[in-house]
DSSP file (Angstrom, degrees, kcal/mol; ACC not computed):
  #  RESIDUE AA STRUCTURE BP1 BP2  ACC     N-H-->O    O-->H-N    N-H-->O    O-->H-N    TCO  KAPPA ALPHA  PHI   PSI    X-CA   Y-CA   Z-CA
    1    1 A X     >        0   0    0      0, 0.0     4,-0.9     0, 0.0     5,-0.2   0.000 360.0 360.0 360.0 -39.8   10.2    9.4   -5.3
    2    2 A X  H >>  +     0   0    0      2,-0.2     4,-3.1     1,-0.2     3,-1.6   0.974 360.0  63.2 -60.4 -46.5    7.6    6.9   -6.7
    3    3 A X  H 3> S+     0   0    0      1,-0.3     4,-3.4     2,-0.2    -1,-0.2   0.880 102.8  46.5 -30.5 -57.4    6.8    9.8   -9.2
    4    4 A X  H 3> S+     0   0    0      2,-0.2     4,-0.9     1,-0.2    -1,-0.3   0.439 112.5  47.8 -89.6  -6.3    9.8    9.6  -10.5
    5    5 A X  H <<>S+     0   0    0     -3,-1.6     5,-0.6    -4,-0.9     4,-0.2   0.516 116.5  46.5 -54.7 -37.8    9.8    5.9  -10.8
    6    6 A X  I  X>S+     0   0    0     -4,-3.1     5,-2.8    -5,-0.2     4,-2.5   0.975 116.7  36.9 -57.4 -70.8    6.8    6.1  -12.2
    7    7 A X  I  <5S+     0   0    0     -4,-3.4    -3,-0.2     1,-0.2    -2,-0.1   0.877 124.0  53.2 -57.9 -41.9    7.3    8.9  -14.9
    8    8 A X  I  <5S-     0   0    0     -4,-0.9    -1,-0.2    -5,-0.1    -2,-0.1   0.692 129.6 -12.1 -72.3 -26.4   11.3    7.2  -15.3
    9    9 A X  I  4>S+     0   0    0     -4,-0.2     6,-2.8    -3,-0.1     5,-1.8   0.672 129.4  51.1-152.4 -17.9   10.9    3.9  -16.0
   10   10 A X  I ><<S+     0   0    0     -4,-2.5     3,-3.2    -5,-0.6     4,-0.2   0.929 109.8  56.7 -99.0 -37.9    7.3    2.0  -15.5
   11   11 A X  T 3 <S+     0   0    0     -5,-2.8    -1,-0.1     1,-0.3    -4,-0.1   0.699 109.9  47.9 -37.1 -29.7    5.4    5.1  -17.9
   12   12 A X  T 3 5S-     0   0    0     -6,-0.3    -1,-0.3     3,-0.0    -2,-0.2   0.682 123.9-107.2 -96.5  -4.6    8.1    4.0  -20.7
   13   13 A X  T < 5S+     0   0    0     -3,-3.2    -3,-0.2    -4,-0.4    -2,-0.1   0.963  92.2 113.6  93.2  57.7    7.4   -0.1  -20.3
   14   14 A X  S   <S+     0   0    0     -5,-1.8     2,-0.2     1,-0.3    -4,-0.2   0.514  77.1  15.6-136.0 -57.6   10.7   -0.4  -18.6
   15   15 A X        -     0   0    0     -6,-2.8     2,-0.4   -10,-0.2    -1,-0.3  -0.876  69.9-153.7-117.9 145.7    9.8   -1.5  -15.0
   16   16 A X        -     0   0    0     -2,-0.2     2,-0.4    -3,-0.1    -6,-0.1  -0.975  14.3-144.5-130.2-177.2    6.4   -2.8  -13.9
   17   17 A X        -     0   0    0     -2,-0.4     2,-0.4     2,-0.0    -2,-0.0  -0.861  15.9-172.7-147.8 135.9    5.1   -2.5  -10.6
   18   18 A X        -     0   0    0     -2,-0.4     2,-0.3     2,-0.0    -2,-0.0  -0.641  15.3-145.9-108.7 177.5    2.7   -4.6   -7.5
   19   19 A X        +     0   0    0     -2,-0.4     2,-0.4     0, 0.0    -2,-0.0  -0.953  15.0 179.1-138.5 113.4    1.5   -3.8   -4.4
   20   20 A X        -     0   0    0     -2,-0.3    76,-0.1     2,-0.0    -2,-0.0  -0.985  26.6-134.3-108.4 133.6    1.2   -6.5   -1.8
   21   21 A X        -     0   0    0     -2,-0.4    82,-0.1     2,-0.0     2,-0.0  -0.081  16.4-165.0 -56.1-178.8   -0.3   -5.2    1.7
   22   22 A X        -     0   0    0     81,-0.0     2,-0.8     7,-0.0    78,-0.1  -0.297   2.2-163.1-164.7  90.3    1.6   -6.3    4.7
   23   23 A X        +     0   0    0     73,-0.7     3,-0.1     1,-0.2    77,-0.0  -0.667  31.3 146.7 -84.1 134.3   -0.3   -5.8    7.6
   24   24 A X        +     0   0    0     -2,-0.8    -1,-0.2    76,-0.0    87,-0.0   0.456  54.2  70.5-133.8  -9.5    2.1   -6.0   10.4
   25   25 A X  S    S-     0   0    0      1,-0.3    35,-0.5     2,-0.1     3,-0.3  -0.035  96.0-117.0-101.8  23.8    0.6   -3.3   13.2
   26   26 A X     >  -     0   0    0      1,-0.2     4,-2.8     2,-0.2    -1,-0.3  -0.273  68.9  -8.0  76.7-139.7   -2.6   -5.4   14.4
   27   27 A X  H  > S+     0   0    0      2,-0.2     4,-1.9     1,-0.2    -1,-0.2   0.908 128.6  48.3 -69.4 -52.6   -6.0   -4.6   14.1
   28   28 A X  H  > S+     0   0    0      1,-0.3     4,-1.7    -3,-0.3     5,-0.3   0.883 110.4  57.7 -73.8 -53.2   -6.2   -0.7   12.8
   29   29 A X  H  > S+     0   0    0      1,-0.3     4,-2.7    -4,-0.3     5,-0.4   0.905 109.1  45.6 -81.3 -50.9   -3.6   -1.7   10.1
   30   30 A X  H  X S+     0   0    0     -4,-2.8     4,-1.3     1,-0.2    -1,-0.3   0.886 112.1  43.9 -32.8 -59.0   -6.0   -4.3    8.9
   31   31 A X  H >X S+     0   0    0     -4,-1.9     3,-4.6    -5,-0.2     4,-1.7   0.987 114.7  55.5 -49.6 -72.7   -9.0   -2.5    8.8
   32   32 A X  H 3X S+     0   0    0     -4,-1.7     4,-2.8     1,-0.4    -2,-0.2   0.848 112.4  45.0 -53.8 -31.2   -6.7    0.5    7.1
   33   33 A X  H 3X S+     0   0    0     -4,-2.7     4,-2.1    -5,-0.3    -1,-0.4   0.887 117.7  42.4 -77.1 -11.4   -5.7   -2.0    4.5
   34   34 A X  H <X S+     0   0    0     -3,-4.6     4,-1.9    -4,-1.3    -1,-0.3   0.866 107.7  55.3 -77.8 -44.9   -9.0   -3.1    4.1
   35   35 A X  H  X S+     0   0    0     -4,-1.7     4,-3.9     2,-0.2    -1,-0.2   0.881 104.3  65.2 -82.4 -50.7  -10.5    0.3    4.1
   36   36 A X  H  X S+     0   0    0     -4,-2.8     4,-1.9     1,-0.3     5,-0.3   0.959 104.1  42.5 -65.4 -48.5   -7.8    0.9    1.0
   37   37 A X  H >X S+     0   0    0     -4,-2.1     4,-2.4     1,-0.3     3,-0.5   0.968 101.9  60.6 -69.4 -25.6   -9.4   -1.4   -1.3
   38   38 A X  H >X S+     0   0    0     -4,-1.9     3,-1.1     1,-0.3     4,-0.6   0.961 106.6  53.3 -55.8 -35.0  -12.5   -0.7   -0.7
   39   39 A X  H ><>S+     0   0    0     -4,-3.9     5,-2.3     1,-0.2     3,-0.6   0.748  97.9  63.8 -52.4 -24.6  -11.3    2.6   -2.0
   40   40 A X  H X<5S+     0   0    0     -4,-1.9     3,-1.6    -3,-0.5    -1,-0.2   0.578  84.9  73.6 -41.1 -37.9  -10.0    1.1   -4.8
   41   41 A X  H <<5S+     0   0    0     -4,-2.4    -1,-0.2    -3,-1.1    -2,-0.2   0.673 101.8  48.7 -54.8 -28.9  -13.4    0.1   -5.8
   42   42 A X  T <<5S-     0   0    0     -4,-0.6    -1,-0.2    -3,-0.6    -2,-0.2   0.270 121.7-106.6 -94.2  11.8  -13.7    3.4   -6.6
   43   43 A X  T < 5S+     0   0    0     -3,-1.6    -3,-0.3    -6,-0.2    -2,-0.1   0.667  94.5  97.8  79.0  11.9  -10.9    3.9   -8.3
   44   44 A X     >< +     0   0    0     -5,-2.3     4,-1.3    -8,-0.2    -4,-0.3  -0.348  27.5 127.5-149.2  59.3   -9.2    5.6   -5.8
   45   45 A X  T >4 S+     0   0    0      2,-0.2     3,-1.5     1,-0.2     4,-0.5   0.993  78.9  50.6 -87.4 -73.3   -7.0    3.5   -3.9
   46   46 A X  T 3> S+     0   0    0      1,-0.3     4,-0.9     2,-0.2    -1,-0.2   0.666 108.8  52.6 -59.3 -19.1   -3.8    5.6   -4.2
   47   47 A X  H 3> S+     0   0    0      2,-0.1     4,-1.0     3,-0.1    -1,-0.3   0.907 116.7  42.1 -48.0 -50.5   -5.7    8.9   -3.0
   48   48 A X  H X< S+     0   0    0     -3,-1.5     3,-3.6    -4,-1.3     5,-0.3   0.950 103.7  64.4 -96.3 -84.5   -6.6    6.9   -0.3
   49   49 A X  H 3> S+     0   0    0     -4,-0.5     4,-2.8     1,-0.3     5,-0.2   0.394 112.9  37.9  34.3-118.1   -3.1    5.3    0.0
   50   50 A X  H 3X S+     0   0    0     -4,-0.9     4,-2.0     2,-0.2    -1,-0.3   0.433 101.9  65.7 -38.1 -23.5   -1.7    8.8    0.9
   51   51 A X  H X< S+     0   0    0     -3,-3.6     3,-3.1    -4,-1.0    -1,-0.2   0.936 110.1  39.6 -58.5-112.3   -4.4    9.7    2.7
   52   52 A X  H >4 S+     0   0    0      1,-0.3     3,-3.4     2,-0.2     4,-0.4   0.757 113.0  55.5  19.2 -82.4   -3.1    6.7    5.2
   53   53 A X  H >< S+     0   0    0     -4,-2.8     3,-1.0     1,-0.3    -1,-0.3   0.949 112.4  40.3 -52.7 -47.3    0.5    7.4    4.8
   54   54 A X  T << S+     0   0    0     -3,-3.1    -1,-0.3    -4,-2.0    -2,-0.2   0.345 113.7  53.3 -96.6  24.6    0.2   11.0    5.9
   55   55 A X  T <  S+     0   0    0     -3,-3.4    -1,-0.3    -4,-0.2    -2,-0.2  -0.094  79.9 147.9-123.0  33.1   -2.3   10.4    8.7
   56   56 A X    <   +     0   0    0     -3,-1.0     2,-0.3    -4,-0.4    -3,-0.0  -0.405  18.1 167.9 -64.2 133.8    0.0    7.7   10.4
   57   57 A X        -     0   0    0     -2,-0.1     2,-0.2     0, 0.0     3,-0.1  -0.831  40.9 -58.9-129.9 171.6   -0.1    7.3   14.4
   58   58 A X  S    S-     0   0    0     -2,-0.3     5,-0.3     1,-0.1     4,-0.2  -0.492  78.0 -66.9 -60.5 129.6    1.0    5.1   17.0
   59   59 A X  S    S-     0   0    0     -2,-0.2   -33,-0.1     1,-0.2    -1,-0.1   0.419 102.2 -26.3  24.2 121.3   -0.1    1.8   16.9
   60   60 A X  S    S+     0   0    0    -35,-0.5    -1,-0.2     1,-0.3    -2,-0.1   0.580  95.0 122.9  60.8  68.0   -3.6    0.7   17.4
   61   61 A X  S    S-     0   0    0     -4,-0.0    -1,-0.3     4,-0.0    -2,-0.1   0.023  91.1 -87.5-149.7  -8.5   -4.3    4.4   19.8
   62   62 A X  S >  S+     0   0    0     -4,-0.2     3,-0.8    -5,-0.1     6,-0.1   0.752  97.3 119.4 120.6   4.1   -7.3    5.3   17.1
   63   63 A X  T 3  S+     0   0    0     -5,-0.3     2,-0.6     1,-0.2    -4,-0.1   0.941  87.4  30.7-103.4 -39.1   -6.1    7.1   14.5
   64   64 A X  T 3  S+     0   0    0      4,-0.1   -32,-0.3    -7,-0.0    -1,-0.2  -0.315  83.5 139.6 -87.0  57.6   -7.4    4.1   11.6
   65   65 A X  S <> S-     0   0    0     -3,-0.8     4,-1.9    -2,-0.6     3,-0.3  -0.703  75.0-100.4 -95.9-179.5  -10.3    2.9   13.4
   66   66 A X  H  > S+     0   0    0      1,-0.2     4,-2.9     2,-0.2     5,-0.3   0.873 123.6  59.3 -76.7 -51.9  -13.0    2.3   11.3
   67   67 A X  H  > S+     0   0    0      2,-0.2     4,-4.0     1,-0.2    -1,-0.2   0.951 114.3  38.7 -35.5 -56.2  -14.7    5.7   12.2
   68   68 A X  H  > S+     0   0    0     -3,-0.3     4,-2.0     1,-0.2    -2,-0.2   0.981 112.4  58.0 -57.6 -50.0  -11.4    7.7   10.8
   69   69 A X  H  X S+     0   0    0     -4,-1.9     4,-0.6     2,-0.2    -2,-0.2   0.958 109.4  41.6 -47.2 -62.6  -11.0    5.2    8.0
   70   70 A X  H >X S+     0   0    0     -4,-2.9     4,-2.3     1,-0.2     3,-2.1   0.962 113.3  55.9 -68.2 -48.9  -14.8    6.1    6.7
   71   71 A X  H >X S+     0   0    0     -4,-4.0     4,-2.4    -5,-0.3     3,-1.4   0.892 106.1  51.9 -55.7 -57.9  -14.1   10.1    7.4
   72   72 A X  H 3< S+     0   0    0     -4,-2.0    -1,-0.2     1,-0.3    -2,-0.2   0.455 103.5  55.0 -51.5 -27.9  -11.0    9.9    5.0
   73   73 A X  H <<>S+     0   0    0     -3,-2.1     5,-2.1    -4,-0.6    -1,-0.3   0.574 109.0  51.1 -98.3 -24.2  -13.0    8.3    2.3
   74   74 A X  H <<5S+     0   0    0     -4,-2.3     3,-0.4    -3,-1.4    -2,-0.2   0.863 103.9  55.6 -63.2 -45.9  -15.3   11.3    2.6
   75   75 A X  T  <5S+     0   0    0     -4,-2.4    -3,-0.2    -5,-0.3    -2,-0.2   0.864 105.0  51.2 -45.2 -45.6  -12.7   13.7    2.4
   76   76 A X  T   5S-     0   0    0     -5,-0.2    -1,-0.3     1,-0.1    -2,-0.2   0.533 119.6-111.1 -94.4   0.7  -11.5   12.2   -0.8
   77   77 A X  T   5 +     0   0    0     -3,-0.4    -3,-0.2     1,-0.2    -2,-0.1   0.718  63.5 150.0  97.2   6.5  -15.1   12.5   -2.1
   78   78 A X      < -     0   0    0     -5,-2.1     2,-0.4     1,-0.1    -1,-0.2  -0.265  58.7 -82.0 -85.0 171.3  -16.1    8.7   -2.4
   79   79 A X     >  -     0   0    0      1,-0.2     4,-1.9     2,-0.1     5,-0.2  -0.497  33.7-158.1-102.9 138.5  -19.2    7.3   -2.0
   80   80 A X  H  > S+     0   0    0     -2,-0.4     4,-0.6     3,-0.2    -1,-0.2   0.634  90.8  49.1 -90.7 -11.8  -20.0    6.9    1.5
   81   81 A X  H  > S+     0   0    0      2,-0.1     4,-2.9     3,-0.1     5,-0.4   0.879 119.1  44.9 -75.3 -64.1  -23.0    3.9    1.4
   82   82 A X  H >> S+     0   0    0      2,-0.2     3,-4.1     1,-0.2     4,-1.1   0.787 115.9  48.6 -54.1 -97.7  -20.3    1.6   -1.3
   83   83 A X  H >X S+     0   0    0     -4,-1.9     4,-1.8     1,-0.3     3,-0.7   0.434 114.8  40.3 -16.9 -57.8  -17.3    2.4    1.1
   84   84 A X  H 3X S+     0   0    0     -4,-0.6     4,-2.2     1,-0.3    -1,-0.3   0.660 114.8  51.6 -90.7 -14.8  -19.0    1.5    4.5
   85   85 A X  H << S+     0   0    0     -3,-4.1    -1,-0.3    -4,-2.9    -2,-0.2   0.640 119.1  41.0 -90.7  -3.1  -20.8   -1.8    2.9
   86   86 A X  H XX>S+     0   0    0     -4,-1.1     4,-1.7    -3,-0.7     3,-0.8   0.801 114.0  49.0 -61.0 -60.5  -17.4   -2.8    1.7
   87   87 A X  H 3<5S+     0   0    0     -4,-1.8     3,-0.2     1,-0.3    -3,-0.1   0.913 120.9  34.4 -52.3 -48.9  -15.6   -1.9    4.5
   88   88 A X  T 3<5S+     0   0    0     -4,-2.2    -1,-0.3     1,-0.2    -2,-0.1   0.502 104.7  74.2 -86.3  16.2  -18.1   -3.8    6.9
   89   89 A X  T <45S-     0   0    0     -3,-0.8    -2,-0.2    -5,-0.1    -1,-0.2   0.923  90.1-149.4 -90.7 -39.4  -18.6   -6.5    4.3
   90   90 A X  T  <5 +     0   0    0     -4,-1.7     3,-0.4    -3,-0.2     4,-0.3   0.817  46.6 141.4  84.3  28.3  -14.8   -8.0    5.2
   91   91 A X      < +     0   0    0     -5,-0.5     4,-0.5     1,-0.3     3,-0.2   0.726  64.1  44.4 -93.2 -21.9  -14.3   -9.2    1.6
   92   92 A X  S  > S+     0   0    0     -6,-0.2     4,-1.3     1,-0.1    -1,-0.3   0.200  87.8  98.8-100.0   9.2  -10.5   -8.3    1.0
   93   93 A X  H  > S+     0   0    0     -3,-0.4     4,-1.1     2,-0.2     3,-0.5   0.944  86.4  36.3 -75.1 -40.5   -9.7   -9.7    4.4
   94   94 A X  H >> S+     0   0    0     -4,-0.3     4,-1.4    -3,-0.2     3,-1.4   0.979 117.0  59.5 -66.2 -55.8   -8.3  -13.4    3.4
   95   95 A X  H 3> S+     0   0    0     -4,-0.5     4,-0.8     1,-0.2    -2,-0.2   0.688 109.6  46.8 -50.4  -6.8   -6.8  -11.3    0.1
   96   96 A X  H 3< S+     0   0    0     -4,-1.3   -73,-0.7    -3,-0.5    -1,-0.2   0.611 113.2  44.9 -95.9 -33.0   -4.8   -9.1    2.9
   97   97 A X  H <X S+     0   0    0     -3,-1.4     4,-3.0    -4,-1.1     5,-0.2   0.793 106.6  53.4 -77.8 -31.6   -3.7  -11.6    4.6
   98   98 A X  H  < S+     0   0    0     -4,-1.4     5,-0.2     2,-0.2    -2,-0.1   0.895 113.7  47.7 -47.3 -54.1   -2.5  -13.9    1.9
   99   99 A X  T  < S+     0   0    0     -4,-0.8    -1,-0.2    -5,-0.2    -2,-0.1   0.493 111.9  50.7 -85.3  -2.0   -0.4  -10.8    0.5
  100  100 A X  T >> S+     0   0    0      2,-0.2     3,-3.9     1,-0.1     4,-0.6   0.887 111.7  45.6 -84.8 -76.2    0.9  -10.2    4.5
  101  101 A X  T 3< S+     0   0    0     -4,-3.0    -2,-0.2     1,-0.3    -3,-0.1   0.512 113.6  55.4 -60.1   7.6    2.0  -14.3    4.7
  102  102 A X  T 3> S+     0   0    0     -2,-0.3     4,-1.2    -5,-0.2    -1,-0.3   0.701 109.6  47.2 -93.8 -34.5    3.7  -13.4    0.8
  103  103 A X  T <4>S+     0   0    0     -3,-3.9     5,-2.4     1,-0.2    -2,-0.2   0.758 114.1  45.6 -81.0 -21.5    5.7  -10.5    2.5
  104  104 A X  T  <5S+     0   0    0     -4,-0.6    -1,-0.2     2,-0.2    -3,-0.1   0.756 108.4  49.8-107.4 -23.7    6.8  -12.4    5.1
  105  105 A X  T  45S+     0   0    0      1,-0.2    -2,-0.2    -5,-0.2    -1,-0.2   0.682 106.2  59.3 -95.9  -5.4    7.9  -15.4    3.5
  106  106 A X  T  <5S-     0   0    0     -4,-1.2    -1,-0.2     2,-0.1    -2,-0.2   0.356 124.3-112.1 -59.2  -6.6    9.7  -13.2    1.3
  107  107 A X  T   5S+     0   0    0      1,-0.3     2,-0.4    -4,-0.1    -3,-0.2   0.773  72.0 135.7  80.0  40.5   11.4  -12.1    4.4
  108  108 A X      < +     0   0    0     -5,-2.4    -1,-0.3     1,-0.1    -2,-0.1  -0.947  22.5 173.0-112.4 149.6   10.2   -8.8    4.8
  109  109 A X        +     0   0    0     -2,-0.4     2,-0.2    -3,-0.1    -1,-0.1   0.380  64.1  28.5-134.6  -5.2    9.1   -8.0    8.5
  110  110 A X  S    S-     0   0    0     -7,-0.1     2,-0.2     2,-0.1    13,-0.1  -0.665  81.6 -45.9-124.6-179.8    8.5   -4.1    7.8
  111  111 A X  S    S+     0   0    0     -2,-0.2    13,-0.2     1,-0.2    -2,-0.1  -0.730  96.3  13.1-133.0-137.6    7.7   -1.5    5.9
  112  112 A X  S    S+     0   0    0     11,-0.3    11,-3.4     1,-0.2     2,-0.3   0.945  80.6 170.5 -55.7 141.3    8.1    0.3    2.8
  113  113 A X        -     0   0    0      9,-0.2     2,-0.2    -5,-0.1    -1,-0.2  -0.925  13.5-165.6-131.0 151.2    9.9   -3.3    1.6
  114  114 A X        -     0   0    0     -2,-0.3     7,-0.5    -3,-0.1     2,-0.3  -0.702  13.4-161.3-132.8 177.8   10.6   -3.4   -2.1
  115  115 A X        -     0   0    0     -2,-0.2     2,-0.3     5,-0.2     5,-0.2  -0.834  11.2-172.1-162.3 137.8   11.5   -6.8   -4.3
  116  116 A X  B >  S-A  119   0A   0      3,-1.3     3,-1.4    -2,-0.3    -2,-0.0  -0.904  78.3 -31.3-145.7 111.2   13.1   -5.7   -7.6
  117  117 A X  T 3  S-     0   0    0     -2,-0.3     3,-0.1     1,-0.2    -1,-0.0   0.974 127.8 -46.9   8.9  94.6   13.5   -8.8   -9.8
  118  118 A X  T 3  S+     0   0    0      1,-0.1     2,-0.7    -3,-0.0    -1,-0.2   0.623 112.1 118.5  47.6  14.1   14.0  -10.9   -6.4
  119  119 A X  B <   -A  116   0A   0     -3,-1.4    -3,-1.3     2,-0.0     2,-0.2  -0.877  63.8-136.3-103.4 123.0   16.6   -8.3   -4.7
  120  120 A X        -     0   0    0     -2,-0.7    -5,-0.2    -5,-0.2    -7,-0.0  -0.562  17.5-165.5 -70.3 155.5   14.7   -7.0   -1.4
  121  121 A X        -     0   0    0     -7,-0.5     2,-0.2    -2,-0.2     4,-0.2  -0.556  10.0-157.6 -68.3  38.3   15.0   -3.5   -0.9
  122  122 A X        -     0   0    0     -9,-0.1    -9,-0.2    -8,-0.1     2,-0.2  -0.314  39.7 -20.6 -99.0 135.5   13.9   -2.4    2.7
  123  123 A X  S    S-     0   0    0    -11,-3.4     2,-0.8    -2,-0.2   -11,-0.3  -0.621 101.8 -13.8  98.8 176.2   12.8    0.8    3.9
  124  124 A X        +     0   0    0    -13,-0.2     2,-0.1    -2,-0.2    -2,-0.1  -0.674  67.9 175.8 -89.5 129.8   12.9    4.1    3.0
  125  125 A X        -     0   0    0     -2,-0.8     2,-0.2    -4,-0.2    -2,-0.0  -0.328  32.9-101.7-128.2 154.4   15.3    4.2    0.5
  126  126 A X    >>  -     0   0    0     -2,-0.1     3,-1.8     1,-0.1     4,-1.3  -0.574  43.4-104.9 -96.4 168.7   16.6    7.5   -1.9
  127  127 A X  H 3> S+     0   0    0     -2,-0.2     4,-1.6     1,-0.2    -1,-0.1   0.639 122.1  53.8 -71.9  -7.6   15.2    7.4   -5.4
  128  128 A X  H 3> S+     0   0    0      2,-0.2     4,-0.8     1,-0.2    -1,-0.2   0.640  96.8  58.9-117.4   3.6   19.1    6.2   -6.5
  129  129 A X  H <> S+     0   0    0     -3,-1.8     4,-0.8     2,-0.2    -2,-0.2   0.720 113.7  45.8 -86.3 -35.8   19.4    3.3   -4.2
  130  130 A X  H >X S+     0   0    0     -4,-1.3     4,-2.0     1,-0.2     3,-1.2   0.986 110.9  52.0 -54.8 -79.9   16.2    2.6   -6.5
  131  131 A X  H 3X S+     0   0    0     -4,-1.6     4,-3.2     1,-0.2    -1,-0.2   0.648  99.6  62.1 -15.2 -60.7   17.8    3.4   -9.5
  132  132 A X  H 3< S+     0   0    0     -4,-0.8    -1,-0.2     2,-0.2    -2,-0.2   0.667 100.1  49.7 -14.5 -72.3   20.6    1.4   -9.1
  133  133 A X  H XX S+     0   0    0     -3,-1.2     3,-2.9    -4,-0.8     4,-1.0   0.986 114.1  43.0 -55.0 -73.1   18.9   -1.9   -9.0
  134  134 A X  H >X S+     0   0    0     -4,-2.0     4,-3.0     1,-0.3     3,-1.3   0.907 108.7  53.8 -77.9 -37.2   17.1   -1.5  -11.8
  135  135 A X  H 3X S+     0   0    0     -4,-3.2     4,-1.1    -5,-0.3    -1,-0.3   0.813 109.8  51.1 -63.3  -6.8   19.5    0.1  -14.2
  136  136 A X  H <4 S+     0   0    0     -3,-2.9    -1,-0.2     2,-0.2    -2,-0.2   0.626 110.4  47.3 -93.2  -9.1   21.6   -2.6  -13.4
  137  137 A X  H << S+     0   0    0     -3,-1.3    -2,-0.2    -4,-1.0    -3,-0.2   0.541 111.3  54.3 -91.0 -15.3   18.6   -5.1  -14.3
  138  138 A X  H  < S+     0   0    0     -4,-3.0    -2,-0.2    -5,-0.2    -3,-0.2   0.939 115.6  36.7 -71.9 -58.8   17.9   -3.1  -17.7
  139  139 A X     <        0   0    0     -4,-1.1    -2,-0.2    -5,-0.4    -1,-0.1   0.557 360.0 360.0 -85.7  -5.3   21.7   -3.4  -18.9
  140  140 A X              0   0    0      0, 0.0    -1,-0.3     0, 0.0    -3,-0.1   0.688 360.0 360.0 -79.6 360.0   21.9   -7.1  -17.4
């Protein structure tokens, strides 16, 4: 669905599009969000992204601890000395928190949460609940 948000509307200059973190599942989801920029450093923050999304577990049980987190970043072929002195270095951690206390005082308490010129959007949602919004913010 993001593809096709992507390819539909931000690829032509139509929509553009952030990313705020929101950690909201304690310690692992901190480290995971942490973990993501340091992937980012490499350019490869949305590899890693997915990576994350499709290795989701319960709460805080082990599945982002730092160990998994570093293995993930191997996987995707990143450099494994940069990651892990990023990672233990703790340098995005006030930027991760800032962008959780943004999410929340926009009044989102989960996620995926969306804001589309100030109309929240929360959950997962079908690519035309998406749609919607914005075509009605192109033509407004």
């Amino acid at each position: 669905m993001g593809r096709q948000i992507e390819a539909e509307y931000i690829d032509a200059g139509q929509v553009r599009f952030g990313y705020l973190h929101m950690v909201i599942l304690g310690e692992e989801s901190q480290w995971a969000a942490e973990a993501s920029e340091c992937a980012a450093e490499q350019d490869a923050f949305w590899p890693y992204h997915d990576r994350l999304f499709d290795s989701q577990a319960k709460k805080n049980t082990g599945g982002f601890s730092k160990e998994n987190l570093f293995q993930f970043a191997i996987e995707l072929g990143l450099d494994g000395d940069a990651f892990q002195t990023c990672q233990d270095s703790g340098k995005y951690t006030q930027i991760i928190n800032k962008e959780t206390l943004t999410g929340m005082k926009i009044g989102f308490r989960g996620t995926p949460s969306f804001l589309i010129n100030g109309q929240p959007l929360i959950g997962d949602q079908p690519l035309e609940a998406f749609q919607k919004i914005i075509e009605a913010e192109l033509f407004r």
